[in-house]
N, C-alpha and C positions, 0 to 999 in steps of 0.2 A: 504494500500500500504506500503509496506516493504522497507524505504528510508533509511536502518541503512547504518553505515560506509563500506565498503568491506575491508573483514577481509585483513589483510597484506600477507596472505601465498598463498592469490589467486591472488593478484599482477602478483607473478611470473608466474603463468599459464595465466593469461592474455596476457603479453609480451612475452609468447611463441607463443604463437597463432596469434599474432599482426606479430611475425617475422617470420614466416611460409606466414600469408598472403603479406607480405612486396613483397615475392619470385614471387610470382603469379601479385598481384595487381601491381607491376613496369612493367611489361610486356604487362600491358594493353595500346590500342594505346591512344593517345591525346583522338581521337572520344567516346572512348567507358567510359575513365574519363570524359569526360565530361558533358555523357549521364546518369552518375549515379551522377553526381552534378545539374542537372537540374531533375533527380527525385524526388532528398530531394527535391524542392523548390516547386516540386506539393505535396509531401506529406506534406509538412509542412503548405502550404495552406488548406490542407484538414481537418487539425487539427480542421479547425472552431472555434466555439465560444467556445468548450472545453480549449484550450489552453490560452481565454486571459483572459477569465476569471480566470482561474489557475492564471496566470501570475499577473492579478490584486492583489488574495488574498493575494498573496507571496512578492512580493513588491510594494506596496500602488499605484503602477503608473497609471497612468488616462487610461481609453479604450481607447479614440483616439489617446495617446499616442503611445500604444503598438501597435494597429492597424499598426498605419505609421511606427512603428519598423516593423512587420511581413514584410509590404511591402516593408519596405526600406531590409532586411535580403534575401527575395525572388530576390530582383533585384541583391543582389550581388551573390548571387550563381549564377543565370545566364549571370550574368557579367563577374567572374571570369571561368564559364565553355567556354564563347565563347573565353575565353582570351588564356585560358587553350588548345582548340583548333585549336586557329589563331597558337600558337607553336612560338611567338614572346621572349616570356619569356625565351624559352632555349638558346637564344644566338648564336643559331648555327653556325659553321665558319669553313670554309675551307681554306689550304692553300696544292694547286696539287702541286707534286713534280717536281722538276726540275732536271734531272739524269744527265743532261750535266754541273753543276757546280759543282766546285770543292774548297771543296768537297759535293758531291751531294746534293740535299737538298729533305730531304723525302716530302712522302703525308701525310699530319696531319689534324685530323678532331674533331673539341670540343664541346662541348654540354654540358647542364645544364643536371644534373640525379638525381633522390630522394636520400635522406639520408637514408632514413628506419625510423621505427614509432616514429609518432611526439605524444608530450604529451602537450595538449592543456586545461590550465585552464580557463575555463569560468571568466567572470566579473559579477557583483551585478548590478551596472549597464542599461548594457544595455543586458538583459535577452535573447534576440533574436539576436541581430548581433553582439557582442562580447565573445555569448556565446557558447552550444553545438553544433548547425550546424552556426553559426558566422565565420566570415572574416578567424582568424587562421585555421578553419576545414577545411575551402571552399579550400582554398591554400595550404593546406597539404596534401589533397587528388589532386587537379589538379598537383601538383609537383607529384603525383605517391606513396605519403608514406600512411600507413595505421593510424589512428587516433585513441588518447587513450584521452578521454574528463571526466578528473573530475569536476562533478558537482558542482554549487557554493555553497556550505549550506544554502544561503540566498531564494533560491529558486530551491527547490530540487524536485519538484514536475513538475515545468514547466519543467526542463530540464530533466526528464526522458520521458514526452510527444515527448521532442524532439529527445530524444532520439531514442523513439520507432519508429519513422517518420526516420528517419535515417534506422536504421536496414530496414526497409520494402522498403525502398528505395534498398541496397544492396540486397537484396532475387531479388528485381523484375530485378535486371540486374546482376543476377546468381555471384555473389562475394562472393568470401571465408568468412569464418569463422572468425575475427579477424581482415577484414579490418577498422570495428568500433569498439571501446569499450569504455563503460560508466560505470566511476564508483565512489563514492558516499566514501565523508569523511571530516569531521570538523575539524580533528588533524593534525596536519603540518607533523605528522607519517603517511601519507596518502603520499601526498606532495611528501615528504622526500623520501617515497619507489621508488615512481615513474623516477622522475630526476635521483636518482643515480641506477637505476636498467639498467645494463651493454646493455640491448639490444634497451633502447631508446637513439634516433640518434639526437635527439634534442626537445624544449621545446616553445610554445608561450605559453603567458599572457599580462594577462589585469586586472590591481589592483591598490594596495600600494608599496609606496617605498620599505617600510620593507617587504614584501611580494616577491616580484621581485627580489629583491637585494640578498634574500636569497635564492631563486632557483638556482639564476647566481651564489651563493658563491657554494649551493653543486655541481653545475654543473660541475665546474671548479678543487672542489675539488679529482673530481674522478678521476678512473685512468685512462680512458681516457676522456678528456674533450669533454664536446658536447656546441654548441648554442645554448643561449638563446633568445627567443627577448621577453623582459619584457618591456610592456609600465607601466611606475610609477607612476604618474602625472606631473604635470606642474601647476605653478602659472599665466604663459600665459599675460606677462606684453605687458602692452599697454602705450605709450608714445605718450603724448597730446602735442603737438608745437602752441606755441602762435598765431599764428595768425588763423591758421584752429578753435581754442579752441574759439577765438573772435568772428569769424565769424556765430558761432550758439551754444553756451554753453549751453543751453534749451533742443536742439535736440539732443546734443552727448550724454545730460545726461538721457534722454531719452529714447535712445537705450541701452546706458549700463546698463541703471537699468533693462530693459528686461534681457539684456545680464548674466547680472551675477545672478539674480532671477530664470533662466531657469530651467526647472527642477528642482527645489528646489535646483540649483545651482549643480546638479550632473553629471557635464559633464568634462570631463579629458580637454577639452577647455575653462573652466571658467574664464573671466579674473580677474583675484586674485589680479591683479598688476596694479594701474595706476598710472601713473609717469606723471607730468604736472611739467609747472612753476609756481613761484604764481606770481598771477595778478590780475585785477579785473575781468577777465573771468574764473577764474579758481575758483575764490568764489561764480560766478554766481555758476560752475558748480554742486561743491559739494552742495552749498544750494540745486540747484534744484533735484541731485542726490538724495540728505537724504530724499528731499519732496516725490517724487518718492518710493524709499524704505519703508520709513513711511509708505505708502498707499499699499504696496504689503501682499499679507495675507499669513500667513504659509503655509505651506501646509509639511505632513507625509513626512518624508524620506524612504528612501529604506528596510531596517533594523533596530534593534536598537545596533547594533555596531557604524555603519553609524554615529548615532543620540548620541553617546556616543563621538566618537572621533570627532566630530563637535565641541559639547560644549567644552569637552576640550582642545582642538587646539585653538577656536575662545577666548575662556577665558584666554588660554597665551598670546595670542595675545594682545590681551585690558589688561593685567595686566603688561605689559614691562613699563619703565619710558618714558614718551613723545609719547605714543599711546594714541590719543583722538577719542570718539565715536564721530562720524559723527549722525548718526541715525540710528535707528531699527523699523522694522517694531511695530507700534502702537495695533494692534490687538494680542492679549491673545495666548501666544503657549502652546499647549498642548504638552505631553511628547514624544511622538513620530513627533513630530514638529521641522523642523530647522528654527529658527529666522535671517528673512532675517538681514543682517547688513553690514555696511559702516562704516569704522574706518579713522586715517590719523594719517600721522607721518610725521618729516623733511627729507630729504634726509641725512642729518647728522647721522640721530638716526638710520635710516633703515641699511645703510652703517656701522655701528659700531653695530649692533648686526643678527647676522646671524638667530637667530630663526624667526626675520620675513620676511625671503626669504622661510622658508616653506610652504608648501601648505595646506591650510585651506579649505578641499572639503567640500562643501556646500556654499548659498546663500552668501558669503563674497567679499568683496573686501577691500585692503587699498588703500589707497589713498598717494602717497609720491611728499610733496613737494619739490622742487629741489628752488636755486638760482636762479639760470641762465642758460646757457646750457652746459658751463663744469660741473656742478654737476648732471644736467641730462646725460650726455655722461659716466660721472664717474659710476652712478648706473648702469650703462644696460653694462658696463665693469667689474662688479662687478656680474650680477647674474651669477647662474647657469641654464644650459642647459635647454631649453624651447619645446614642443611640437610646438608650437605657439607664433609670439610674435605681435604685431599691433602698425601701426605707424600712426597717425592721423596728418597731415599735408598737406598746399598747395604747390603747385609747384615752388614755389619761397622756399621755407623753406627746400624741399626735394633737390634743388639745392645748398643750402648752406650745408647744415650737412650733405654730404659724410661719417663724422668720424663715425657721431653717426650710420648713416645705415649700413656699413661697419662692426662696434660694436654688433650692434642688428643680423644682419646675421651669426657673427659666435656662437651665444646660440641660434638658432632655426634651427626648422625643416619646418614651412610654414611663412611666412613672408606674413601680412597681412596689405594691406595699404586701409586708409578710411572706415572701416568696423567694424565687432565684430568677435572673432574668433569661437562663438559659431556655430556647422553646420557644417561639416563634408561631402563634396560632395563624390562620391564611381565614380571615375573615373582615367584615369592612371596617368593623372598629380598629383594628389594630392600624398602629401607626408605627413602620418601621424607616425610621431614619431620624433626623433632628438637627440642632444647630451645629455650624460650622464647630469643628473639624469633623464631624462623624460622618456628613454630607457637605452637598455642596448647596444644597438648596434644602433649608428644615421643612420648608411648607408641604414639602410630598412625600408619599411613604412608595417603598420598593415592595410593599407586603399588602395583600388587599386591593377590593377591586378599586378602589381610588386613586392607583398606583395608572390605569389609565391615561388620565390627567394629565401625567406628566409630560404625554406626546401628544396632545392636543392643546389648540388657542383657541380662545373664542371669536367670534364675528359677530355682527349685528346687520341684520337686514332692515331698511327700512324702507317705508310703501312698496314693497312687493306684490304684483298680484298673486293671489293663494295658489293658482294654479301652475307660477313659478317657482314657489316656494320646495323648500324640500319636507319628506314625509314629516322631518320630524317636526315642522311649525307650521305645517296646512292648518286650517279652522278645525274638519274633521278628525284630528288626530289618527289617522287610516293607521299607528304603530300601536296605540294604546298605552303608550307611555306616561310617565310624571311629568308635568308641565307646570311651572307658574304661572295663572293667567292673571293679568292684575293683579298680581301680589297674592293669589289666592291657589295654591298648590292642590292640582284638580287633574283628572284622566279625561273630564267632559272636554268636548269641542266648544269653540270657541263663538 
């Protein structure tokens, strides 16, 4: 199989073909998008055991892991196809004219419409739902734009599988030429052609900061700027209050040691950060924490980039003045192995040195002692932008610190109380992204059908006759959608 780079000079014939189909493929109704997002999720089930085990060799992740990835990836295409559907996501709204005021007030009619072809780079990750047919594709095709999916190099073999499930998907509900395209590159000149090449209308990811950060730089740089939505990471701090921490330090530490161990700790939800007061609960915790870790076994990371910037991230970490090892896992790591570990620092030390507010993906967590709770309320005024953050508290302690919840709400995007933030529900309440650094835009989630959005503008039509209008602002509503008419949120026609 012939996985090389694609050359840079077929870039541009790709993106013609992609904006050719853009013309066609917007035209198609809600139904018939939706009926070509629920055939990838039968071909991608057809895949069988060809693809997980592909997906196994490519990056180390366990069968039943990837399994409950396939299924969890099948449920969002169909998620998002009935979403894509129901036609809620376009916003539609009406506002009929009023010809007797003065002076007149027209008929105006607005709608969500595609952008034009999105360019959508897979994650290492999570191979199946933030990859080639993954959450960004599902929502750039039910927005109506055509998709252009570079392959991760970490696994370029599953994602042409999926690729091909894609394409035979399109053939079976007669779609242009260029409403998919898959293509394959380890050089940031790969990247680089894509983003700034004039006819893509916009870009999702799922990565590194420095990855993301550099799409959105060439993004921006061009001459005409397009959107990005780059999810980055998140350190995902979790903030322990004295008396919930009293109440069962055994249990919490328990769960977090699952929590952050997950996947070999490779989840953009990891909680990286936990912020307590000290106490004599908080010694229970971390003892019992390390005891826990100690006993967790390596296990292969994803790649050995992955496995490269672990150790060195985790090693700047543990070599700043006043980072002390908590505990490491006790059993022997081989090289393609990340060593689970638990470190701790004062609130003082964290707060005066900014490199350990960055994200250490992999099995890690620190641990930062705080004072009292002004120096707790200080750190979480102090980080930055969180995917996630978790508050572990009883009800008397959440009626006290207003400040501190108030604090924590403006650096996150899900707000998590008595829980872990690892787990990721695919429903429309959830909101997976948040403020700069975690994304590049907090206002959109990459989880949920709202996640549409992010490849659609709006328009306003105004004195159109009804019978140039499109279905979805005719008088008769012929879709049966949610509409606002005058301000009144109604399925009746107009």
């Amino acid at each position: 199989m012939n996985l090389a780079d694609t050359p840079l000079h077929e870039i541009d014939a790709y993106m013609q073909e992609a904006w050719k189909a853009f013309h066609i493929y917007r035209k198609k109704s809600l139904k018939e998008r939706a009926a070509f997002i629920r055939s990838i999720a039968i071909e991608l089930e057809n895949c069988g055991d060809t693809l997980i085990q592909t997906a196994m060799r490519e990056t180390h992740l366990p069968e039943a892991r990837l399994r409950g990835e396939r299924g969890r990836t099948i449920f969002q295409l169909n998620s998002y196809a009935d979403a894509c559907e129901r036609g809620e996501w376009l916003e539609a709204s009406i506002d009929t004219a009023i010809p007797d005021k003065v002076p007149a007030k027209p008929d105006i009619r607005k709608m969500l419409i595609p952008m034009g072809p999105v360019v959508v780079f897979g994650s290492s990750n999570f191979p199946f739902a933030y990859s080639t047919a993954g959450g960004d594709t599902a929502c750039a095709l039910a927005a109506g734009c055509p998709v252009i999916v570079k392959a991760h190099p970490a696994h370029p073999e599953t994602s042409h599988i999926v690729a091909d499930a894609i394409f035979k998907a399109a053939a079976f509900n007669n779609l242009p030429l260029g409403v998919f395209t898959h293509v394959y590159g380890a050089s940031f000149e790969t990247g680089k052609a894509l983003v700034t090449h004039p006819l893509t209308k916009a870009v999702g990811f799922t990565g590194s900061y420095g990855g993301g950060k550099q799409l959105f730089d060439w993004a921006n740089q061009r001459k005409e700027p397009i959107p990005v939505f780059a999810e980055m990471g998140s350190v995902n701090p979790v903030f322990l209050l004295p008396e919930k921490l009293a109440s069962d330090p055994a249990g919490i530490a328990t769960a977090y040691a699952g929590s952050i161990t997950l996947g070999v700790g490779q989840f953009c939800t990891n909680p990286g950060l936990i912020v307590a007061i000290e106490s004599d609960a908080l010694k229970t915790f971390t003892h019992d924490l390390g005891k826990a870790i100690q006993k967790t076994q390596p296990a292969a990371m994803l790649h050995a980039g992955i496995v490269k910037a672990y150790k060195e991230k985790k090693g700047n970490a543990l070599l700043q003045d006043e980072v002390h090892l908590v505990a490491e896992s006790e059993t022997a790591v081989k090289e393609d192995e990340g060593l689970p570990t638990v470190a701790t620092a004062s609130a003082e030390t964290f707060l005066n040195n900014p490199l350990l507010h960055q994200e250490v993906f992999g099995p890690y967590s620190l641990i930062i002692r705080c004072k009292n709770e002004a120096e707790m309320l200080e750190v979480a005024q102090h980080l930055e932008g969180q995917l996630t953050a978790t508050l572990m508290a009883t009800t008397s302690e959440l009626k006290k610190n207003e400040e501190l919840i108030e604090a924590v709400k403006n650096i996150c995007g899900r707000f998590i109380l008595n829980g872990v933030p690892t787990g990721v529900e695919v429903c429309l309440s959830m909101h997976h992204g948040g403020p700069f650094p975690s994304t590049t835009d907090s206002r959109y989630t990459s989880v949920g059908a709202d996640g549409i959005k992010r490849f659609a503008r709006p328009i306003s039509l105004q004195n159109w006759d009804n019978e140039l209008l499109p279905d979805e602002l005719k008088n008769e509503n012929p879709l049966g959608i949610w509409r606002r008419v005058n301000s009144e949120l109604t399925k009746k026609p107009v």
